[in-house]
C-alpha positions in Angstrom: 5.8 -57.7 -51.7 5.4 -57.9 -47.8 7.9 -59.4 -45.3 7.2 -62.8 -45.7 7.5 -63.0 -49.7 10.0 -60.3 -49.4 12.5 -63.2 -47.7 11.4 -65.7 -49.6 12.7 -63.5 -52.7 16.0 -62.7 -50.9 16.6 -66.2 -50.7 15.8 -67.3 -53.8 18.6 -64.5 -54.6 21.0 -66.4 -52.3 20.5 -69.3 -53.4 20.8 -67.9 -57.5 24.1 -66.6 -56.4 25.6 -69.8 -54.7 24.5 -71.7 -57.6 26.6 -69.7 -60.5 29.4 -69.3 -58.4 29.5 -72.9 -57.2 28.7 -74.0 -61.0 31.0 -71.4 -63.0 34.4 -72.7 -64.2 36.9 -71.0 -62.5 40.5 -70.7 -65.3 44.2 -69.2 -64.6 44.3 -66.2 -66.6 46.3 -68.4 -69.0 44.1 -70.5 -69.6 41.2 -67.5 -69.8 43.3 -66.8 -72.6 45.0 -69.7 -74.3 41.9 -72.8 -73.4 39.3 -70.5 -73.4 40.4 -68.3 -76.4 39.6 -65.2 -74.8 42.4 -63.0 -76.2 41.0 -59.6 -75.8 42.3 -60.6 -72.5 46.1 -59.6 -73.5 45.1 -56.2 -74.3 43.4 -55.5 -71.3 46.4 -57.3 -69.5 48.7 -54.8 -70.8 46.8 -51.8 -69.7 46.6 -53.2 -66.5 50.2 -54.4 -66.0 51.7 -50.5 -66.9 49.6 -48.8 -64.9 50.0 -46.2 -63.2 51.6 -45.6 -66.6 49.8 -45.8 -69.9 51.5 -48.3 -72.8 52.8 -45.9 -75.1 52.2 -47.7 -78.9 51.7 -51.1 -78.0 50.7 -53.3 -80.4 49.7 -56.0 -77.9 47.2 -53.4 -77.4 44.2 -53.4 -79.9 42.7 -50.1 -80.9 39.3 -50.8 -79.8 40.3 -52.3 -76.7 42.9 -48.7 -76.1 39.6 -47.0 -76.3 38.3 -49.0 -72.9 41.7 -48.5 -71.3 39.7 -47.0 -67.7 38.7 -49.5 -65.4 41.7 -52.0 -66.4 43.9 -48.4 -65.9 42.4 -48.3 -62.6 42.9 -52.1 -61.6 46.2 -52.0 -62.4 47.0 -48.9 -60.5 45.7 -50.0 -57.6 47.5 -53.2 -58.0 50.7 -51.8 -58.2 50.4 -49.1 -55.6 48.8 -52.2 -52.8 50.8 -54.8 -54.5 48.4 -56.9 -55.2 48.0 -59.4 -58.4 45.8 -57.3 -60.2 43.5 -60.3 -61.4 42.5 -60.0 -57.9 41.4 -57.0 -58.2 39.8 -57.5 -61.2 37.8 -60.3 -59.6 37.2 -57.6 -56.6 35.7 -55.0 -59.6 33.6 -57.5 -61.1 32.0 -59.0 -57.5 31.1 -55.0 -56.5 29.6 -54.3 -60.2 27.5 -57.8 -59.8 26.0 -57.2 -56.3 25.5 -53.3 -57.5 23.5 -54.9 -60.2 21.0 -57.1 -58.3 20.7 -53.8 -56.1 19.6 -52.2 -59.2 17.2 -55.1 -60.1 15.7 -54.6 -56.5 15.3 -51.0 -57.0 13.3 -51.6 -60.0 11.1 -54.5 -59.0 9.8 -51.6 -56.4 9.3 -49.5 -58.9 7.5 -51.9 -61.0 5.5 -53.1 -58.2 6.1 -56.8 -59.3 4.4 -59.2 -56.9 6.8 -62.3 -55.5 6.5 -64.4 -58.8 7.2 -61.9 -61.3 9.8 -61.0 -59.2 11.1 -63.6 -59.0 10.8 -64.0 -62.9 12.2 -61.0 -63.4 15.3 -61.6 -60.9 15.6 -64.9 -63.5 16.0 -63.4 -66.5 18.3 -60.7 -65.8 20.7 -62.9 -63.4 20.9 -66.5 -65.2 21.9 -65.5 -68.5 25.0 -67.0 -68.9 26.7 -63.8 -70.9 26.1 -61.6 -67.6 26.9 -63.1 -64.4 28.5 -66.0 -65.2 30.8 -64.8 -67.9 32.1 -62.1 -65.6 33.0 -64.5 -62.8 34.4 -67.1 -65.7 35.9 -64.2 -67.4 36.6 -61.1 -64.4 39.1 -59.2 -66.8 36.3 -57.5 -68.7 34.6 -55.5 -65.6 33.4 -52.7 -67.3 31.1 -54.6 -69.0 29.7 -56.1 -66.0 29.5 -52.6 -64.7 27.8 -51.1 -68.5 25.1 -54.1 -68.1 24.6 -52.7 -65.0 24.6 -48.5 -66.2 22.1 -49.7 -69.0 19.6 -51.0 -65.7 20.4 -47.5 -64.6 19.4 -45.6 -68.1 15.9 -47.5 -67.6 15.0 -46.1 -64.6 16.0 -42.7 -65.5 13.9 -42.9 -68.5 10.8 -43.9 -67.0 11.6 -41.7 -64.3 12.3 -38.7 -66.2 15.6 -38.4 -64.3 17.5 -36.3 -66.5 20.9 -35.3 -64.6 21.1 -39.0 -63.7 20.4 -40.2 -67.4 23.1 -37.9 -69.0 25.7 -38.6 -66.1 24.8 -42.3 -67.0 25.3 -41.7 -70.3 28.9 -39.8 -70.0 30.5 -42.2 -67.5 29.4 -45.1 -70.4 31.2 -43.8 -73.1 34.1 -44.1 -70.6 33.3 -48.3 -70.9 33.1 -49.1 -74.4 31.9 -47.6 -77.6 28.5 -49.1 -77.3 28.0 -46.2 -75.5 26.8 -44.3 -78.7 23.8 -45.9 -78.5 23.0 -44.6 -74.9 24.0 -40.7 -75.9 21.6 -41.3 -78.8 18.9 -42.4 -76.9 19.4 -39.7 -74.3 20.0 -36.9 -76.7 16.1 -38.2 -77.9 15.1 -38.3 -74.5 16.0 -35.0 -73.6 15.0 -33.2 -76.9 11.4 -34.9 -76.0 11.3 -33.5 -73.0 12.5 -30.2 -74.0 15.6 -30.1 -71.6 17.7 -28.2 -74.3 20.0 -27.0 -72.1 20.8 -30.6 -70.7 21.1 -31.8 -74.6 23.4 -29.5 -75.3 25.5 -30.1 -72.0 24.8 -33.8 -73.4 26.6 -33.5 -76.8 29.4 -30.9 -75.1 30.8 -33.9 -72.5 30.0 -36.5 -75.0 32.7 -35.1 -77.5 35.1 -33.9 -74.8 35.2 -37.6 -73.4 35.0 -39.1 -77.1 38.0 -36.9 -78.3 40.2 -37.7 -75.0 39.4 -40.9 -75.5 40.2 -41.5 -79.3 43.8 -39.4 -78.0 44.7 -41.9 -75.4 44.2 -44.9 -77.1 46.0 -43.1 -80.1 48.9 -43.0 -77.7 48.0 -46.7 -76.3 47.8 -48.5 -78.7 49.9 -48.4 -82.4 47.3 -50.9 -84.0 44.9 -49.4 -86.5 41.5 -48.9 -85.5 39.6 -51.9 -87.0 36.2 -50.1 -88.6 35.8 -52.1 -91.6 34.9 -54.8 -89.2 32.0 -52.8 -88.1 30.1 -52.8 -91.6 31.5 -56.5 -93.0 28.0 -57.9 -92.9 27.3 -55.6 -96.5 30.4 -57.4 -98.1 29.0 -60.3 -97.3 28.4 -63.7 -99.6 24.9 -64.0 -99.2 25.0 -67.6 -101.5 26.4 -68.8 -97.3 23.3 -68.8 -96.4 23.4 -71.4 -94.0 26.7 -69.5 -92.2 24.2 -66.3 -92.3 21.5 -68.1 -90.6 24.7 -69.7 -88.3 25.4 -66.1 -87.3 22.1 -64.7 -86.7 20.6 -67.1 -84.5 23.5 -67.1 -82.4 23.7 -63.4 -82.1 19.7 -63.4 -81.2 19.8 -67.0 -78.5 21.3 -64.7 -75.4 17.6 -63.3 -75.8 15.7 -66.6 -75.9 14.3 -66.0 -72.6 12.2 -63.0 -73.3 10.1 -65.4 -75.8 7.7 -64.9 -72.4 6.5 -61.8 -73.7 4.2 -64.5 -75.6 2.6 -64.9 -72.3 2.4 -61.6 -71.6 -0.8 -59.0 -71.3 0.0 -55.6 -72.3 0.2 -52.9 -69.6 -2.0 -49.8 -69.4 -0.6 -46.2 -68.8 2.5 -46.8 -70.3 4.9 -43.7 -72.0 5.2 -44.6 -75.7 7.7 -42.3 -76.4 9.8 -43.7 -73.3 9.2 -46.9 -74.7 10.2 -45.9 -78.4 13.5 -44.4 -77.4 14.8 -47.5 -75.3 13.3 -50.1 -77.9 15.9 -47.3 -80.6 18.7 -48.1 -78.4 18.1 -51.5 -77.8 17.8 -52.1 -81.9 21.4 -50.0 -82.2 22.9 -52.3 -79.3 21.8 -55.3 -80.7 21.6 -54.4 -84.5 25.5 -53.2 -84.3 27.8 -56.4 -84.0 24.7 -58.1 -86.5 25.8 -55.3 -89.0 29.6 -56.7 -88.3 28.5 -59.9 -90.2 29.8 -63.4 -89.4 33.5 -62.3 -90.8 33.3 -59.4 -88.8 31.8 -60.0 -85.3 32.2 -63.8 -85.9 31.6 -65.7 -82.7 31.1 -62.8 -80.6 28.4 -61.6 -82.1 25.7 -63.0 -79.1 27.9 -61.4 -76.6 28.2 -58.2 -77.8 24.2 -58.1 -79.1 23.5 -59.5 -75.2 25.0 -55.5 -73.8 21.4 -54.2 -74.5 19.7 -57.7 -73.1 18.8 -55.8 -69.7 17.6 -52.6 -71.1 15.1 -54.9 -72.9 14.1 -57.2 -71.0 13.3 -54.2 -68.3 11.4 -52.8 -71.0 9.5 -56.3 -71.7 8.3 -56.2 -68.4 7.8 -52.3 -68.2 5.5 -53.1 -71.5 3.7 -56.5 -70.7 2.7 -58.0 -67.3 3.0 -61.3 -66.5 0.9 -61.9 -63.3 -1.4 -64.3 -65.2 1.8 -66.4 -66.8 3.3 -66.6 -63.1 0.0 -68.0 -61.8 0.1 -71.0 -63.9 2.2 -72.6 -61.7 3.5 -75.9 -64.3 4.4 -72.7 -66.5 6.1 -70.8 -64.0 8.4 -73.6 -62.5 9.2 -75.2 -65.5 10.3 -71.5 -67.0 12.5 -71.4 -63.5 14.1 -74.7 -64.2 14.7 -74.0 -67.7 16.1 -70.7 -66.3 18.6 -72.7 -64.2 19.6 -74.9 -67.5 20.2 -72.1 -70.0 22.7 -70.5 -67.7 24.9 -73.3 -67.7 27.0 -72.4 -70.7 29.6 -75.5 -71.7 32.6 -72.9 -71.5 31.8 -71.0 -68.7 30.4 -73.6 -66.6 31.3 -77.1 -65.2 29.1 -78.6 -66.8 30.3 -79.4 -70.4 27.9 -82.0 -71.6 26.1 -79.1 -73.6 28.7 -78.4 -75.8 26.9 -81.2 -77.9 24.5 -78.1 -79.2 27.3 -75.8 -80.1 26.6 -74.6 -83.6 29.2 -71.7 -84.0 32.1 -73.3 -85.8 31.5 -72.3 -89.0 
């Protein structure tokens, strides 16, 4: 881009932000919790509201939440040591992780070389989905996902980069965020054995077990819940006669990726690294494919949310596969995509803007 489309880019950032933040629906951390049923919430809360000590057994505290207990550990001990209400600082977290992520998006629209429309197209589909952005300002206590949405833009460009300190350091800090994180060590344990960095793979696996057995230790103390694995594999147990609760389930776990239906206007890109492409598309299938495998009594309703952790590592590698200069010069195309864009993100709970709740299809 030069100058001139450069600013008209920056402002169509601007004006992006102002619109989710002047559209989101702002709660109480009550009503986070008891209106907007978000009761991982409590758990988090209770890291957060001992810190600088750890809760020793607390079965407020859900095992699988215990093993996430670092940036709520952190928020709360800076709350308490600058007395501050530590939902203000988790606000504070999630604002820095969201402005480091648009950085990111910046850095790789240079390194795509995308022209102002498919930049701008690009910009859309990573900032308007409504479980990124928006979420995080309706829902701040959750942070470190905000902050692994924006690690999994960083394990992109260190895969088509060949970065390889940066991609395991990437990787170890995200096992730190949530247990998703598997999926990443994977991928960069394939990475690294493709490229014949043995020594780095086996530095790789070494950290990845240190901070996976201090981890599982902690939240042993944490949290006196048990660990709630059968929920990972419910989908197997399932009664496949509900079919139309199946069906329920998987479209709402696959509709946080509705946007990246452009691919169908898409021309495929020369000189691309198949095997670079092969290992994010594996991680991006685990990412996704892991709350799907929970089934609708496992994962239930949050199965869209959880699948939408590896939405920007594929739509990054959407555009890093097809390029879309020819769809962006249609222009009744390209602005009705935008204004569709603009729609999607309004989600009925998250937003002001409730009228869509009419499509809801969930309660099953």
């Amino acid at each position: 881009m030069n100058k001139s489309d450069a600013k008209i880019y920056y402002l169509y950032i601007a004006i992006s932000f102002i619109f989710i933040l002047v559209t989101t629906d702002y709660l109480s951390l009550y009503d986070i919790i008891h209106v907007a049923n978000q009761t991982d919430v409590n758990s988090y809360n209770e890291i957060a509201i001992n810190a600088p000590s750890l809760p020793q057994e607390d079965p407020m505290v859900i095992k699988n939440v215990a093993q996430r207990f670092l940036i709520p550990y952190i928020v709360g001990s800076i709350a308490y040591f600058f007395n501050i209400d530590f939902f203000l600082i988790f606000k504070f977290f999630t604002f820095i992780f969201i402005i480091f992520y648009i950085f990111l998006i910046n850095i790789l629209i240079k390194k795509l070389n995308f022209n102002l429309k498919v930049s701008i197209l690009f910009f859309s589909i990573l900032f308007l989905n409504p479980y990124l952005i928006r979420y995080h300002i309706f829902q701040p206590v959750q942070a470190h996902d905000m902050l692994f949405f924006c690690l999994g833009l960083v394990f992109f460009i260190t895969i088509i980069s060949k970065n390889y300190f940066i991609n395991l350091l990437t990787t170890v800090i995200a096992i730190y965020l949530r247990q998703t994180s598997i999926a990443l060590i994977i991928g960069s344990g394939i990475f690294l054995f493709i490229n014949k960095k043995i020594k780095l793979l086996m530095t790789l696996f070494l950290l990845s077990f240190l901070s996976l057995y201090l981890i599982f230790q902690i939240a042993e103390k944490i949290s006196s819940d048990p660990f709630p694995i059968h929920l990972a594999y419910r989908l197997f147990y399932y009664d496949f006669t509900q079919y139309e609760k199946l069906l329920k389930f998987l479209l709402l776990g696959l509709m946080p990726f509705t946007p990246l239906l452009v691919v169908l206007f898409g021309k495929f890109n020369k000189n691309i690294k198949i095997s670079s492409v092969l290992t994010l598309l594996f991680v991006c299938s685990m990412i996704i494919g892991q709350p799907i495998i929970g089934g609708p009594d496992g994962s239930i309703n949050n199965v869209g949310r959880i699948a939408n952790l590896g939405y920007p590592i594929l739509t990054c590698l959407c555009f890093y596969i097809w390029n879309f200069e020819k769809f962006v010069e249609r222009n009744y195309l390209f602005y009705i995509f935008i204004i569709l864009m603009f729609l999607w993100s309004l989600h009925p709970t998250f937003s002001i803007f409730k009228s869509f709740g009419i499509f809801r299809f969930y309660n099953y």
